[in-house]
C-alpha positions in Angstrom: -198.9 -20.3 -11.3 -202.0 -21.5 -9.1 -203.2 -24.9 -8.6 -206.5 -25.5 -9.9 -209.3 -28.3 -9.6 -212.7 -29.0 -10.9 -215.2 -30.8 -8.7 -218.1 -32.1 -11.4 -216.0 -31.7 -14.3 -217.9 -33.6 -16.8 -221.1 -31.9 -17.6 -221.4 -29.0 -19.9 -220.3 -26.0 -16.8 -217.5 -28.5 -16.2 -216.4 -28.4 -19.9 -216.7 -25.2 -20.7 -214.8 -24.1 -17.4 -212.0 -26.9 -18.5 -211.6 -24.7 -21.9 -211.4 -21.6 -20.3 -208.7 -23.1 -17.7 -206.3 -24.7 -20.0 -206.4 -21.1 -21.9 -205.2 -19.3 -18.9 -201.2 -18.6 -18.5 -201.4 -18.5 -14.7 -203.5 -21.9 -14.0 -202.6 -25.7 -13.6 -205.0 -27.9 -13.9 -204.5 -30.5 -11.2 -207.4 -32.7 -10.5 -211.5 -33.2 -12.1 -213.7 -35.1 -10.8 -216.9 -37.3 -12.0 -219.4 -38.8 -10.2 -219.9 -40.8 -13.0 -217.1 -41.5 -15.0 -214.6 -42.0 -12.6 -211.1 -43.2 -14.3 -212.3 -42.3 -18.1 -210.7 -39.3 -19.9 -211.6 -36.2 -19.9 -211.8 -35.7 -23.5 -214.3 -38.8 -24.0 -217.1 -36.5 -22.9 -215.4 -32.9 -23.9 -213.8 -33.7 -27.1 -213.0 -30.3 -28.2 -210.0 -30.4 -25.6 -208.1 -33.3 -27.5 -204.9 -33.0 -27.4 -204.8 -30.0 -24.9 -205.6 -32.2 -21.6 -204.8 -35.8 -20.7 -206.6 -35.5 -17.3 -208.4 -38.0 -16.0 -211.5 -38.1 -14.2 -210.8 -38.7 -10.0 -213.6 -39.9 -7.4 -214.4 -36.9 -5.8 -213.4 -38.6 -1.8 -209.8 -38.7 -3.4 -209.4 -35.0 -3.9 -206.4 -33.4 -2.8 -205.6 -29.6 -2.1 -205.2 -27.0 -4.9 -205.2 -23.0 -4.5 -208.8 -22.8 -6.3 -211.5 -25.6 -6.2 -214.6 -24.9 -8.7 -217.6 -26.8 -7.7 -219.8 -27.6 -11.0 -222.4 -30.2 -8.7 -226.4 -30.4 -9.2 -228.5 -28.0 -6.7 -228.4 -29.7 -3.5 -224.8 -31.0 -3.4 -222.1 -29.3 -3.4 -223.8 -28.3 0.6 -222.8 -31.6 1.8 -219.5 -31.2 0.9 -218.6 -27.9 1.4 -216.8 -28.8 5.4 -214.4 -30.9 3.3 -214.1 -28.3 0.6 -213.2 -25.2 2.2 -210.2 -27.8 4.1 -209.1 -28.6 1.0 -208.4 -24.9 -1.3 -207.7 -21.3 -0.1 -210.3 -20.4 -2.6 -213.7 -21.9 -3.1 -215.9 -21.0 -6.4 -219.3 -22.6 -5.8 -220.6 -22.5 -9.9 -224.0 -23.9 -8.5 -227.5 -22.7 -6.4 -226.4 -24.0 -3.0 -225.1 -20.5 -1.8 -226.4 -17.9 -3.7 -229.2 -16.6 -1.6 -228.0 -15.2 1.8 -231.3 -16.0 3.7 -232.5 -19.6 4.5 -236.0 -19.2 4.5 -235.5 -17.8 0.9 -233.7 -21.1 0.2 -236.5 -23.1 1.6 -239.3 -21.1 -0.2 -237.9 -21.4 -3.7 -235.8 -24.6 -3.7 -238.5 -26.9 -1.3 -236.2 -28.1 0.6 -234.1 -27.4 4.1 -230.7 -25.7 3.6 -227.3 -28.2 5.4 -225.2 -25.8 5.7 -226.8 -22.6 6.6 -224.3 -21.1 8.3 -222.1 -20.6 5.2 -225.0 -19.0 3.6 -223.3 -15.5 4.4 -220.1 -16.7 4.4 -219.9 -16.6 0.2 -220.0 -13.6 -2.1 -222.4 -13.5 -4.8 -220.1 -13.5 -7.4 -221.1 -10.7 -10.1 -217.7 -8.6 -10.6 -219.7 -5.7 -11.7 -221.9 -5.3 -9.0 -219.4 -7.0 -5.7 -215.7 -6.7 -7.7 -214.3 -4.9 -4.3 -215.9 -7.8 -1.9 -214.6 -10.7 -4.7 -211.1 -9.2 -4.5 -211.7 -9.8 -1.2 -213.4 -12.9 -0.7 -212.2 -16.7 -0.6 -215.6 -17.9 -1.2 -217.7 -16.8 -4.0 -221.2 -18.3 -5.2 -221.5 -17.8 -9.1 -224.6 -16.8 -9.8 -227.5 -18.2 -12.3 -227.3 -17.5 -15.2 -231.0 -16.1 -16.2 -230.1 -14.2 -12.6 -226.6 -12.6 -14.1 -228.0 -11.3 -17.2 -231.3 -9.7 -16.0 -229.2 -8.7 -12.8 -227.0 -6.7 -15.0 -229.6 -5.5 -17.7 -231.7 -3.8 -14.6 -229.4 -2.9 -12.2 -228.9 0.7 -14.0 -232.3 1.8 -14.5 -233.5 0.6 -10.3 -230.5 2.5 -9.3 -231.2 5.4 -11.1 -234.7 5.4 -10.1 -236.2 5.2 -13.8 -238.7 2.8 -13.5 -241.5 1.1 -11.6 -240.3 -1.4 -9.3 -243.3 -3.1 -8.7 -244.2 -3.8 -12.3 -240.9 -5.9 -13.9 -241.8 -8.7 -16.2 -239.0 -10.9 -17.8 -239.3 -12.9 -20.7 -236.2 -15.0 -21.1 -235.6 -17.6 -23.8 -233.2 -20.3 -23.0 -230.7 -23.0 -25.3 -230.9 -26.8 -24.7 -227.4 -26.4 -23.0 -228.7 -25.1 -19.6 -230.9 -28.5 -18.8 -227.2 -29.6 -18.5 -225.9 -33.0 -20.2 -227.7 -35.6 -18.6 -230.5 -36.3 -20.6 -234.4 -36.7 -20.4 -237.9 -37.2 -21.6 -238.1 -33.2 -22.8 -234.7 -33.2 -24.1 -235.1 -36.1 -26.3 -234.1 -34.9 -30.3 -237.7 -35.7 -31.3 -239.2 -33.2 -28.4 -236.5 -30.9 -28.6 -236.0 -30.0 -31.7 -238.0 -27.0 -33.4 -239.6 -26.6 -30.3 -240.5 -23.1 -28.7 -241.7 -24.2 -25.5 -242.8 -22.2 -22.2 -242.1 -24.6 -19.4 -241.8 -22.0 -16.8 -244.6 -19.6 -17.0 -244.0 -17.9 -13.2 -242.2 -19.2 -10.4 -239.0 -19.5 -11.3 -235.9 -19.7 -9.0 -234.0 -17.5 -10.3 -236.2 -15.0 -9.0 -235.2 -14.8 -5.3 -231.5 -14.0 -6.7 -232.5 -11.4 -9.3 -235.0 -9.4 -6.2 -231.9 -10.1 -4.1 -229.5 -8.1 -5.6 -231.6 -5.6 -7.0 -232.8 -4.6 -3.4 -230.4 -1.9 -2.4 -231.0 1.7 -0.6 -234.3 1.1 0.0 -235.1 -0.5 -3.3 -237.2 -3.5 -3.2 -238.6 -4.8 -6.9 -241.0 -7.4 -7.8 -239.9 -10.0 -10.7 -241.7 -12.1 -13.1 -240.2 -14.4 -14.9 -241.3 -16.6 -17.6 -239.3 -19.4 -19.2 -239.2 -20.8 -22.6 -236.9 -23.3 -24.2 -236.1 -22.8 -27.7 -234.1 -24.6 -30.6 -230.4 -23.4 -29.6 -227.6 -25.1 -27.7 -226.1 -22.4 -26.3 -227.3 -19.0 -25.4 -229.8 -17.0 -23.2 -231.7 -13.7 -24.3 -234.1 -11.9 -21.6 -237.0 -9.3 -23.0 -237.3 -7.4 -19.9 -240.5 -5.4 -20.0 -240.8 -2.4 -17.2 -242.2 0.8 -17.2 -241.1 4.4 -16.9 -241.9 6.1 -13.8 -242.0 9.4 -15.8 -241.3 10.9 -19.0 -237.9 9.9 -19.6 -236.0 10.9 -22.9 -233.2 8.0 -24.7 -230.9 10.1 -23.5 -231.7 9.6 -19.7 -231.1 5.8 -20.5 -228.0 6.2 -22.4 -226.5 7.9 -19.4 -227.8 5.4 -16.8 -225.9 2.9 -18.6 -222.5 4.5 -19.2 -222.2 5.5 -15.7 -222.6 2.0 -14.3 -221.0 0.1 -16.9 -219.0 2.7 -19.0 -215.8 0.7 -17.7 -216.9 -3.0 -18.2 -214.6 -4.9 -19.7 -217.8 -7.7 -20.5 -220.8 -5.1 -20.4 -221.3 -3.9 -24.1 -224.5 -1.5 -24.9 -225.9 -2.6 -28.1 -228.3 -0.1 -29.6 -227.7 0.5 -33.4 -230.0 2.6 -35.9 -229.0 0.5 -38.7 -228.1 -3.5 -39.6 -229.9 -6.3 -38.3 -228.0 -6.7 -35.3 -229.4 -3.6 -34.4 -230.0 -5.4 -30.6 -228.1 -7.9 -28.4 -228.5 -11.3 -29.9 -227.2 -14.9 -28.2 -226.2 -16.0 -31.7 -222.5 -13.8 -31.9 -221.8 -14.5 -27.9 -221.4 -17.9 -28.2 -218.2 -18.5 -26.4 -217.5 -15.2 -25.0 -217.9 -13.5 -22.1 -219.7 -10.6 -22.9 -223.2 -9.7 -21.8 -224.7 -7.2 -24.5 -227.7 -5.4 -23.4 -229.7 -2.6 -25.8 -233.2 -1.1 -24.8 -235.9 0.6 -26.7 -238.5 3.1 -25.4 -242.1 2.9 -26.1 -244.0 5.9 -25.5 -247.5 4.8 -26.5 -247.4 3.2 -23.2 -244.9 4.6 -21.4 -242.7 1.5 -21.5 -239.1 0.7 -21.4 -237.9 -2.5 -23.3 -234.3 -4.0 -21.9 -232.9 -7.1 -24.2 -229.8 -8.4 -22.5 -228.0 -11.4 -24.0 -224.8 -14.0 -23.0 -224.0 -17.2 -23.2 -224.8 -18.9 -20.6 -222.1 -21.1 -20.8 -219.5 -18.6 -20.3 -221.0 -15.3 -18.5 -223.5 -17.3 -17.6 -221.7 -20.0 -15.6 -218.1 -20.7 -16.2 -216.5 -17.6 -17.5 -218.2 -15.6 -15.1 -216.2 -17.9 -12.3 -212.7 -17.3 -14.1 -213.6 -13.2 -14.0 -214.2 -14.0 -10.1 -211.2 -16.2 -9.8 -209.3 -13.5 -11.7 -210.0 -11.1 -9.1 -209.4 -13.1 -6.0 -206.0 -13.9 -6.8 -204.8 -10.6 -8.1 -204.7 -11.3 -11.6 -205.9 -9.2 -14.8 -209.6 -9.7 -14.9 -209.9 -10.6 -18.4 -207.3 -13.6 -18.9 -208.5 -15.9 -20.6 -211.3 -14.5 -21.7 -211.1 -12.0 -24.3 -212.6 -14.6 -27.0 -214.6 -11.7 -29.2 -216.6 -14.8 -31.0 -217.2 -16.2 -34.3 -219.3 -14.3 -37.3 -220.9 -16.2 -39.1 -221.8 -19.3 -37.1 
């Protein structure tokens, strides 16, 4: 058994990670913290873990040492902390943006501010097990990745390293659930703004960007991304349209093998691509609480374009299942414990 804690334990990454953690036959949950809540339970704010939990929430200066600390802190934070919590855990699972780019001038162009700890910024493995699994294994600090980033990361990463498509022409369309504002609430989230509402708040320039050119820049490779956002009426779940364009005539079959040789031994990578049904495509709906990221495409030859829809939770692939894969790996345990929830049908 490992010793685990939970650093910002109280919002929605925090809860879901706290599921996923009392699942898991090697972990002990030792400590959570709250910036807010100090000394209140943990099930007051994540009340589908009555009667599996009676943790309470600690001040975050009160922390002691554990074999694996998960940091689940705002952008910005988890920086100033990060002397303290490498002193205090062997392994360090960072689910925020603090350390996910490895440049500092990237940080300062897409998060406006100055970075306070740049010299861990290459320090931390960007913590995608199907892209870094041998440097996770390896690693004792990993940065999870976003969760827009992790699913358009994944849905791409065949076709650029295959050499299928134009790299200068990649357009992403993802549409996001009320979940990834997090639970602190505002004007926008409000029930009377919120609901019904299919609303573009991001239309270019969106963060997530610098992660997703990151990683996808590799043997020369070096793609241009645009993203727009749009919130829509779901609580959790994250689906990315991701148009690109063929750099030739390419048959299905070309695709089909691209796929399977990257991802053909996934344990979370499913390629959803059906000729009949109307889940015929990935879809957010039937991931909710698993860790799968499905991911279908669909040629159009009028224009010579290729059509990738990848889907997860972001929840769980996108934030705090992906961590337990990566803590998984770092301590030598089967990748998939505690995560082999397949979902509910119908929801």
């Amino acid at each position: 058994m490992i010793t685990v804690s939970v650093v910002g334990g109280s919002g929605y990454a925090g809860g879901e990670l706290l599921r996923l953690l009392l699942q898991h036959p090697k972990v002990k949950i030792k400590e959570v913290t709250s910036r807010r809540y100090v000394g209140e339970s943990v099930t007051l704010h994540h009340p589908n873990l009555r009667g599996q939990t009676d943790l309470y929430y600690k001040n975050i200066d009160k922390l002691s040492s554990c074999d694996v600390l998960f940091i689940s802190l705002p952008n910005g934070v988890s920086m100033n902390y990060m002397d303290k919590f490498t002193k205090l855990a062997k392994y360090v699972i960072d689910l925020g943006a603090d350390f996910r780019l490895n440049s500092e001038s990237s940080w300062s162009k897409w998060y406006k501010t100055e970075h306070q700890k740049p010299d861990f910024l290459n320090k931390f493995v960007y913590g995608v097990p199907e892209l870094h699994r041998n440097e996770i294994i390896k690693a004792k600090l990993v940065a999870g990745p976003g969760c827009e980033a992790i699913v358009t990361i994944l849905s791409l990463f065949p076709v650029v390293k295959h050499k299928l498509i134009n790299l200068d022409k990649i357009i992403i369309d993802a549409k996001m659930g009320s979940s990834q504002s997090g639970s602190k609430g505002t004007d926008s989230s409000h029930h009377p703004e919120r609901s019904g509402v299919v609303r573009t708040y991001m239309p270019s320039g969106h963060r997530h960007t610098a992660e997703i050119e990151q990683e996808l820049s590799f043997a020369g490779f070096n793609p241009k991304v645009s993203i727009t956002a749009t919130a829509i009426e779901m609580v959790r779940g994250l689906l990315v349209t991701i148009h690109t364009f063929l750099n030739k005539y390419i048959e299905e079959k070309d695709i089909w093998q691209a796929y399977r040789t990257e991802f053909a031994k996934e344990p979370f990578i499913r390629i959803v691509k059906m000729k009949s049904g109307f889940y015929r495509f990935p879809e957010p709906k039937i991931l909710q609480g698993t860790n799968y990221c499905d991911i279908g495409f669909e040629i159009d030859k009028y224009t010579n374009r290729l059509v990738i829809i990848g889907a997860i939770d972001n929840l769980t692939k996108g934030t705090a299942g992906n961590a337990v894969q990566c803590m998984n790996l770092m301590c030598g345990y089967d990748e998939k414990l505690s995560l082999e929830f397949t979902g509910l049908h119908p929801i």
